[in-house]
C-alpha angles and dihedrals in degrees: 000000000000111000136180138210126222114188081026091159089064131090092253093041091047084048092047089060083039092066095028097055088065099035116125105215097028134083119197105225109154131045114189133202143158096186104028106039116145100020117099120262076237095064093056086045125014090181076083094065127129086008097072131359090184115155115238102234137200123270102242103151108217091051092047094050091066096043104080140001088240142035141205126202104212085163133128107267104268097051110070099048082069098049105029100075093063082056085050097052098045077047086232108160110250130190107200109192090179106085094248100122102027100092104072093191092069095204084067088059083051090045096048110021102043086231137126094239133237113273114275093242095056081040096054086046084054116100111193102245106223096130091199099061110016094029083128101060087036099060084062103037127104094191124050135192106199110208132251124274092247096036084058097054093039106037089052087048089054114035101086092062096047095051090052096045092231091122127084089228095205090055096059109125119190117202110184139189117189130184123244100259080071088088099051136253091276100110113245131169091242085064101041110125091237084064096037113050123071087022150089123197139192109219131181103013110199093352110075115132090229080069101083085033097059084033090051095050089042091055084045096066101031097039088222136110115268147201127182131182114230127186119182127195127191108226124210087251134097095232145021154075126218107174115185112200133195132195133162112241121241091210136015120285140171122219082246094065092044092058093045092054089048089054096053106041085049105036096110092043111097099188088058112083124175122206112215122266115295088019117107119191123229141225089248095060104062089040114151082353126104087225118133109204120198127197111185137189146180123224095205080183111063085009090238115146113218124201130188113208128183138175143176090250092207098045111029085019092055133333095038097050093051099050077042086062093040088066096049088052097047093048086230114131110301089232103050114133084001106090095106120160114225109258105239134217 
């Protein structure tokens, strides 16, 4: 299958070739760009030569339309709401990793985002793309909105419990570390390396656009109304997600049961993967994969469950994942091109 990629100068969009170019059922055949058109992909990141020598090309939308069978958005948010219904009507399938379609109530994307919304007809086409949870709705879907970095590593840490009812929803905390790739590959002062190494930072406290996503799945799964609370931090490293995440019980359990029941809820998924009981997996240790690795725990004492919840941000948060959706879509193996072994150290 012939695919393009739209936003192709970005880390996603640079992960994304990374995983196509040894793909086994997909052919990269368009590379997209609005900055950086004209210029080789080579030339934004000599670590591709000699791999591809593909042109980044200009986004005119006619042209583009004719140029591969599937798309992905690696674009900022803001950009693909205004492109991706062209795709819809021409029923051509489209993976969007900005978080442009994944709010379905479109006044929460105004209120979030800063930005005027898709229209409600291409929203209400769009099918939220987390394959361990939603691989049903996916194998059936044409547009995607692949999920946020931190709604992927805390969304697969709760959902069994959820699922299970066994978790005060209200009481869910969310504490996150991201790596600095997160906030894209555009230079700001917030990302300089003088502001970054040697320090750790909270940033949008109670504002972060992931809020109304993680809120939106959780009410998914509870049919209530929910609130969370979600911290993020910017850590002083490239890549990574370890989400810890907190939650009063609604009955008694041992560390032991919650394992069990994590075990079971995820025992077909291969890119979920459960470290034994006092062990706590790290950000190392699902480097350049799209592994999510859990570590969970009980607090007999205060009956507070604990997980511990990492990601590679740029392949399960993001790349991964949507190669990840293409082959649900596709109906191809859900692994191909996937079966990455972790970089360590």
């Amino acid at each position: 299958m012939k695919v393009g990629i739209i936003g192709a100068n970005g880390y996603s969009g640079a992960e994304l070739i990374r995983i196509l170019m040894q793909h086994p059922e997909a052919e990269l055949s368009f590379l997209g760009s609005h900055s950086t058109s004209g210029t080789l992909i080579t030339e934004q990141y000599p670590h591709l030569q000699g791999i591809t020598e593909n042109r980044l090309e200009e986004m005119n939308i006619d042209d583009i339309l004719e140029s591969a069978e599937l798309f992905f958005f690696a674009t900022p948010s803001g950009v693909a709401k205004d492109l991706v219904h062209r795709f819809v009507e021409e029923e051509i399938p489209c993976i969007d990793l900005s978080g442009d379609h994944r709010l379905k109530d479109s006044r929460l994307y105004d209120k979030w985002y800063k930005y005027s919304p898709a229209s409600a007809s291409v929203l209400q086409k769009s099918t939220y793309g987390l394959p361990e949870l939603f691989r049903k709705e996916i194998k059936h879907a044409s547009l995607i909105a692949n999920p946020g970095c931190y709604p992927t590593a805390t969304l697969i840490g709760l959902a069994p419990l959820l699922k299970a009812k066994l978790i005060h929803v209200n009481s869910i905390i969310i504490d996150g570390k991201s790596g600095v790739t997160g906030a894209g590959r555009k230079v700001s002062m917030g990302t300089h390396y003088c502001e970054v190494n040697e320090n750790v930072r909270a940033y949008k406290l109670g504002n972060h656009q992931h809020i109304p996503e993680m809120e939106q799945v959780i009410q998914t799964y509870t049919n209530s109304d929910t609130t969370i609370t979600f911290t993020p931090h910017l850590v002083p490293m490239s890549r990574g997600i370890l989400c810890t995440i907190y939650g009063d019980l609604t009955q008694s359990l041992t560390t032991k049961d919650a394992l069990d029941l994590y075990h079971e809820f995820y025992r077909q998924e291969y890119f979920v993967r459960i470290r034994q009981e006092n062990q706590w997996p790290s950000t190392k240790e699902v480097y350049g994969s799209n592994y999510c690795d859990l570590g969970i725990t009980v607090d007999e004492r205060t009956n507070r469950i604990i997980i511990v919840s990492v990601i590679d941000n740029v392949m399960k948060g993001a790349s991964g994942q949507a190669i990840q959706n293409m082959n649900i879509m596709n109906g191809w193996n859900e692994q191909a091109g996937l079966k990455i072994t972790p970089v360590y150290p």
